[in-house]
N, CA, C and O of each residue as an XYZ file, in Angstrom:
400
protein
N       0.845     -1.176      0.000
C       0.000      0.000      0.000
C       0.887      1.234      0.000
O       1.594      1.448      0.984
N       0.895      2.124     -1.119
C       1.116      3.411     -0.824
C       0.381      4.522     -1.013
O      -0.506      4.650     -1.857
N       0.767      5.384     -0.177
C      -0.097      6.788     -0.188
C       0.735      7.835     -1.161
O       1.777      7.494     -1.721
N       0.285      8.847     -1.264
C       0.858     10.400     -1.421
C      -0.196     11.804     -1.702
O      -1.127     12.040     -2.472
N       0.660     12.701     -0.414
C      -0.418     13.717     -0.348
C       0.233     14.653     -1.107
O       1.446     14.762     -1.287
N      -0.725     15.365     -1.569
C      -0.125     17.082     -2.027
C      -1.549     17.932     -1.797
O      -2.600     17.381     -1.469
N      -1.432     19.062     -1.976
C      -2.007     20.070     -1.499
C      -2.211     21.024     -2.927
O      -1.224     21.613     -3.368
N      -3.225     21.117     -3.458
C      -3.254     21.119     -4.793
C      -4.621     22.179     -5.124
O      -5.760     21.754     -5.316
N      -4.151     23.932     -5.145
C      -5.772     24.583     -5.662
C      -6.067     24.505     -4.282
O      -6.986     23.690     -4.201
N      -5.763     24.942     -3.088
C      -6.747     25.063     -1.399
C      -7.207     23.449     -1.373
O      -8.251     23.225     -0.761
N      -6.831     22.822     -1.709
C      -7.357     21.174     -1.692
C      -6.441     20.065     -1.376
O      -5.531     19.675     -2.107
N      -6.855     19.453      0.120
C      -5.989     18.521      0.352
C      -6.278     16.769     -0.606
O      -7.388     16.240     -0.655
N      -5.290     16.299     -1.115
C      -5.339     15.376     -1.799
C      -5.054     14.057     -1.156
O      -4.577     14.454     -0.093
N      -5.030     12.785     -1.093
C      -4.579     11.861     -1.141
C      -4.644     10.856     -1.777
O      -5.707     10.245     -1.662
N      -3.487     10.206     -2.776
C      -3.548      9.064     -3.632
C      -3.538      7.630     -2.816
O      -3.042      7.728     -1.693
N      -3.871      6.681     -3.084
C      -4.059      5.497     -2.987
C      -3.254      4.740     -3.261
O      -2.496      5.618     -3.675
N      -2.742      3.924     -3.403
C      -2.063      2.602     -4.685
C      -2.131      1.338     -3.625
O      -1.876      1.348     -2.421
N      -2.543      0.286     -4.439
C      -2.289     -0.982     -3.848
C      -3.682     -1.530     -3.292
O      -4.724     -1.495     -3.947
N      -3.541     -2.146     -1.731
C      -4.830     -2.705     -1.621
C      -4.375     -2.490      0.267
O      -3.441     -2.825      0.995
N      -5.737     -1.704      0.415
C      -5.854     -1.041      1.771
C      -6.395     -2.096      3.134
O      -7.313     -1.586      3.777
N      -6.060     -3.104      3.495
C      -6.485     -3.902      4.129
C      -6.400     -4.215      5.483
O      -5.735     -3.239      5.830
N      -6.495     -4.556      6.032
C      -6.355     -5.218      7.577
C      -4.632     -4.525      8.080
O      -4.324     -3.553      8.769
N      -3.800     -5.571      7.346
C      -2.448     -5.035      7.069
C      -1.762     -3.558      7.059
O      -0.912     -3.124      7.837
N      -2.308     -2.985      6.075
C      -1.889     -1.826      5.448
C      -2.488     -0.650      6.485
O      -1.770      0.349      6.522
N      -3.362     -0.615      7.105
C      -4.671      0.059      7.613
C      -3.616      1.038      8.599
O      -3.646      2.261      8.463
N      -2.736      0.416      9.546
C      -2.130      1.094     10.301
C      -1.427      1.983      9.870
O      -1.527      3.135     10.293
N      -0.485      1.589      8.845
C       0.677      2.291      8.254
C       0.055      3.844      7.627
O       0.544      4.957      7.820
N      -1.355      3.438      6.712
C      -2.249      4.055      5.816
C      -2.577      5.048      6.837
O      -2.507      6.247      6.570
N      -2.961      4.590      8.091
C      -3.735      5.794      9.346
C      -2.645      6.882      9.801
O      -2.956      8.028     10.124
N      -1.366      6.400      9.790
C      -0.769      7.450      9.843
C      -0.123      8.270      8.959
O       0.502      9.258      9.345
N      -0.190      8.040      8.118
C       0.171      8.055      6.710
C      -1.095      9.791      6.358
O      -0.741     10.812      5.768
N      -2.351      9.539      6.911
C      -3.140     10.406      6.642
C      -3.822     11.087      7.760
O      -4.999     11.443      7.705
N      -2.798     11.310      9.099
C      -3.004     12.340      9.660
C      -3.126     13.430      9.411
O      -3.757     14.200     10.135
N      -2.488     13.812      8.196
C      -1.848     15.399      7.681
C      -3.557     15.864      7.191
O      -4.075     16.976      7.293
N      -4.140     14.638      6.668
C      -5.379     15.360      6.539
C      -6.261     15.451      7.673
O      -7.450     15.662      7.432
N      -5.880     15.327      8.890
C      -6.798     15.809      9.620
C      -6.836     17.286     10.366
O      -7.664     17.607     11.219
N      -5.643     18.210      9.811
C      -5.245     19.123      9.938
C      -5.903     20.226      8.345
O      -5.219     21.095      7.804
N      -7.072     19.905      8.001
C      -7.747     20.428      7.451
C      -8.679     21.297      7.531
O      -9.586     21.562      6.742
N      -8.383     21.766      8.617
C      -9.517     23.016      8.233
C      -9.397     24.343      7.259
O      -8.330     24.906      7.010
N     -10.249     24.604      6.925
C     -10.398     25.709      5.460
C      -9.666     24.871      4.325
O      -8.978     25.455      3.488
N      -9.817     23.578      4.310
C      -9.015     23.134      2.967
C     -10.405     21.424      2.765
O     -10.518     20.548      3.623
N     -11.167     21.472      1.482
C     -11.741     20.052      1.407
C     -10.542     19.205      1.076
O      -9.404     19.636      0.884
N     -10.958     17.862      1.029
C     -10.270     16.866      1.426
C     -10.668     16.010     -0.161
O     -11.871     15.975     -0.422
N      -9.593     15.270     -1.301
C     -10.042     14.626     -2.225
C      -9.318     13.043     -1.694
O      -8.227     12.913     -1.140
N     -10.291     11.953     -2.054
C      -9.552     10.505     -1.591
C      -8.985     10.250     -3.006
O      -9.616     11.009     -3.741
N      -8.384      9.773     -3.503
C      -7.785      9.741     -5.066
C      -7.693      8.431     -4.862
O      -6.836      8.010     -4.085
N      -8.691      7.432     -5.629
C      -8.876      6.492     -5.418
C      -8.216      5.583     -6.984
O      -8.078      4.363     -6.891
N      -7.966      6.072     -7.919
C      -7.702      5.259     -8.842
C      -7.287      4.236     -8.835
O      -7.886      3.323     -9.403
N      -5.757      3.986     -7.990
C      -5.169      2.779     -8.309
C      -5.071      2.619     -7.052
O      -3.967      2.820     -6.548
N      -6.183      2.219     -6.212
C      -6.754      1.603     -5.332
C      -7.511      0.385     -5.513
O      -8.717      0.246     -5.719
N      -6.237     -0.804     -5.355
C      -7.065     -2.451     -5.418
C      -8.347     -2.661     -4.935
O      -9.376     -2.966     -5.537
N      -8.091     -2.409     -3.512
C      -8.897     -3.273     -2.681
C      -9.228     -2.218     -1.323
O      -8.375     -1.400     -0.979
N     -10.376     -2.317     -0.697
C     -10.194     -1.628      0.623
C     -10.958     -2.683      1.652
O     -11.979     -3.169      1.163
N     -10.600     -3.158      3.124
C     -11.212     -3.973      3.953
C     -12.438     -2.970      4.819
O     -12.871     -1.843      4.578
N     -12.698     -3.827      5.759
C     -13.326     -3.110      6.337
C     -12.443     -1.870      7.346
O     -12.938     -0.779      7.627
N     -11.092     -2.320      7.779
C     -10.081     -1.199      8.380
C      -9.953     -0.341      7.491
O      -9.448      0.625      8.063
N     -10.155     -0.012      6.053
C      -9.845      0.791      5.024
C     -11.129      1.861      5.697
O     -11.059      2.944      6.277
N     -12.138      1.095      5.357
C     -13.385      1.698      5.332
C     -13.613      2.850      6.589
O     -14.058      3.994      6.674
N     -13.077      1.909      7.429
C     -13.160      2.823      9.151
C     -12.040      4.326      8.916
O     -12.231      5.509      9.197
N     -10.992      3.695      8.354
C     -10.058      5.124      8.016
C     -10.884      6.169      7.453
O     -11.089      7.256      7.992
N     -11.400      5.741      6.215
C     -12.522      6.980      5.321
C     -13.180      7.462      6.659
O     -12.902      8.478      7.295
N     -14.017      6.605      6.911
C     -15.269      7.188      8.060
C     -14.701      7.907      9.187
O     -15.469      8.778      9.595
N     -13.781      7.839      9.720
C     -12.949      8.558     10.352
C     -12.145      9.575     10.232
O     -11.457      9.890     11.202
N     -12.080     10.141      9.285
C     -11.591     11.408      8.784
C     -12.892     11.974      7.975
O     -13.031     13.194      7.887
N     -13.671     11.252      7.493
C     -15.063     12.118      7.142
C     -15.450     12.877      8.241
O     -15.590     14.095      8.131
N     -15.696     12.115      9.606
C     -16.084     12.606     10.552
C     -15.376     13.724     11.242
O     -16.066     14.539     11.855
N     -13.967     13.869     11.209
C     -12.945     14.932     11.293
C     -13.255     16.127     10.950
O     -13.184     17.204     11.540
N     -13.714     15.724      9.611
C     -13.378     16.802      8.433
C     -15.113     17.585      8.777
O     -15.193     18.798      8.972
N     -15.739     17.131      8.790
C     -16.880     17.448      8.815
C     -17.288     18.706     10.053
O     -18.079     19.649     10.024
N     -16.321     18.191     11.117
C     -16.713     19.162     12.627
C     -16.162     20.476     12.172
O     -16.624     21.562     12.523
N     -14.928     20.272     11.198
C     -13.990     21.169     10.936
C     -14.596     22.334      9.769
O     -14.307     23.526      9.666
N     -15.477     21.552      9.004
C     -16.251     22.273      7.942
C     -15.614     21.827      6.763
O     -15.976     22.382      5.725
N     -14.851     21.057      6.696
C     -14.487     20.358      5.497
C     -15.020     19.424      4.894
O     -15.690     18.636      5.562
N     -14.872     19.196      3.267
C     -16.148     17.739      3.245
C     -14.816     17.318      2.281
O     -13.813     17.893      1.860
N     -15.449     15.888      2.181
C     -14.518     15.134      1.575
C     -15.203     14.213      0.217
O     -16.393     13.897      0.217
N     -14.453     13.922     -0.683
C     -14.893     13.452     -1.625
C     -13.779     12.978     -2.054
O     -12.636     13.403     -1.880
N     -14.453     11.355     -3.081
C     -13.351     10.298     -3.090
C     -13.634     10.446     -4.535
O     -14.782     10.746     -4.864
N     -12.622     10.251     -5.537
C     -12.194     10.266     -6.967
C     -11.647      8.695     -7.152
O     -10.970      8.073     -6.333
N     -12.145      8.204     -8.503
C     -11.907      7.790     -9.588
C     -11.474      6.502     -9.130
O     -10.422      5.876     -9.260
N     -12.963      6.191     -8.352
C     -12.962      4.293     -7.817
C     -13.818      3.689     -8.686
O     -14.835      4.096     -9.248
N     -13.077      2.359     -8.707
C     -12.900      1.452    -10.174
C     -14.555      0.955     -9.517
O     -15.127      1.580     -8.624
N     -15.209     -0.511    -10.316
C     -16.568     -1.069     -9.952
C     -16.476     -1.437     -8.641
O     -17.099     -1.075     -7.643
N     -15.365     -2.423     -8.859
C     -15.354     -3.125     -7.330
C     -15.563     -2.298     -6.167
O     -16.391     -2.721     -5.359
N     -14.902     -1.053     -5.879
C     -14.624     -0.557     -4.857
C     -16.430      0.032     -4.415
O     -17.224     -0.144     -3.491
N     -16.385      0.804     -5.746
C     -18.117      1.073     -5.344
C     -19.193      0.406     -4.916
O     -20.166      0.750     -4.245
N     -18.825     -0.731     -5.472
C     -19.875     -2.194     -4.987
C     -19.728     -2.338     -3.410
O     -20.725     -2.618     -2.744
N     -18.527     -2.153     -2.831
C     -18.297     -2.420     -1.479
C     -18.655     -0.997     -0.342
O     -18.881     -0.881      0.862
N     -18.547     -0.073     -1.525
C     -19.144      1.210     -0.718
C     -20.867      1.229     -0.809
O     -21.550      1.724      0.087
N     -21.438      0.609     -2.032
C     -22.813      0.800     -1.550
C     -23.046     -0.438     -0.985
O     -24.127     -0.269     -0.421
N     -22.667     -1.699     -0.766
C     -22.641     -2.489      0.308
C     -22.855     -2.247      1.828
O     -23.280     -2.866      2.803
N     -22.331     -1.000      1.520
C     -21.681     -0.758      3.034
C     -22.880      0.282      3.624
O     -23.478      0.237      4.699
N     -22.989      1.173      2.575
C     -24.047      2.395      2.448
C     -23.243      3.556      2.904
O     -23.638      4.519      3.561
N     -21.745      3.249      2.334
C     -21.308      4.569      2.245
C     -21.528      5.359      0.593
O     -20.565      6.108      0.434
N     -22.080      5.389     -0.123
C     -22.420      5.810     -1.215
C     -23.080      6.766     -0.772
O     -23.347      7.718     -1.505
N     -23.488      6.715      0.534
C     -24.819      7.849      1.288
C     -24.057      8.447      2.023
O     -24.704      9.029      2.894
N     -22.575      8.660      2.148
C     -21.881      9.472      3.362
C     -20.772     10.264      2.347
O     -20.746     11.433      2.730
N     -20.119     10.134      1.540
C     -19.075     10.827      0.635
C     -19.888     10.977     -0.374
O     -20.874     10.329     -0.726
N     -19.095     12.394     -1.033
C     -19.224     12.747     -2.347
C     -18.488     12.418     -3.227
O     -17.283     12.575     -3.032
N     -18.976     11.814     -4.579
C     -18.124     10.963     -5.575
C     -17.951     11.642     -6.707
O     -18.925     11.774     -7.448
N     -16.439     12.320     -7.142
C     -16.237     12.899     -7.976
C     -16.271     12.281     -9.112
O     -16.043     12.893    -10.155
């Protein structure tokens, strides 16, 4: 699993790569503290070359949604393949992020 943030246009970013799982989840959580230091900046998940996410993936999103949200920031996840969406409206997060 790797990450990478940049700060891009007042917009905090984060890329994806690999497959976000059980495993990865810890490394990934700290990995994206920097976005919880968002206020006055929305938040993009850059999901492209994002394999896989578990349910620890899932708790990361929901957990910085919830961050971002007290803060006045909203967050929205980019350019997730079928699979991933299938597991987000599974989940009924399709009803909590905005999907660029």
């Amino acid at each position: 699993m790797k990450t990478t943030f940049e700060e891009k246009e007042g917009k905090y970013i984060m890329h994806f790569e690999g497959r976000l799982d059980t495993v990865a989840a810890t490394q990934t959580e700290q990995e994206m503290k920097v976005l919880y230091d968002c206020e006055g900046h929305d938040i993009i998940l850059e999901c492209s070359n994002l394999e896989y996410i578990s349910s620890s993936g899932l708790r990361l999103f929901l957990g910085l949604l919830k961050a971002a949200k007290v803060k006045g920031s909203k967050v929205s996840i980019s350019g997730m393949n079928d699979n991933l969406r299938q597991v987000f409206a599974m989940t009924g997060f399709t009803h909590l992020f905005e999907f660029l």
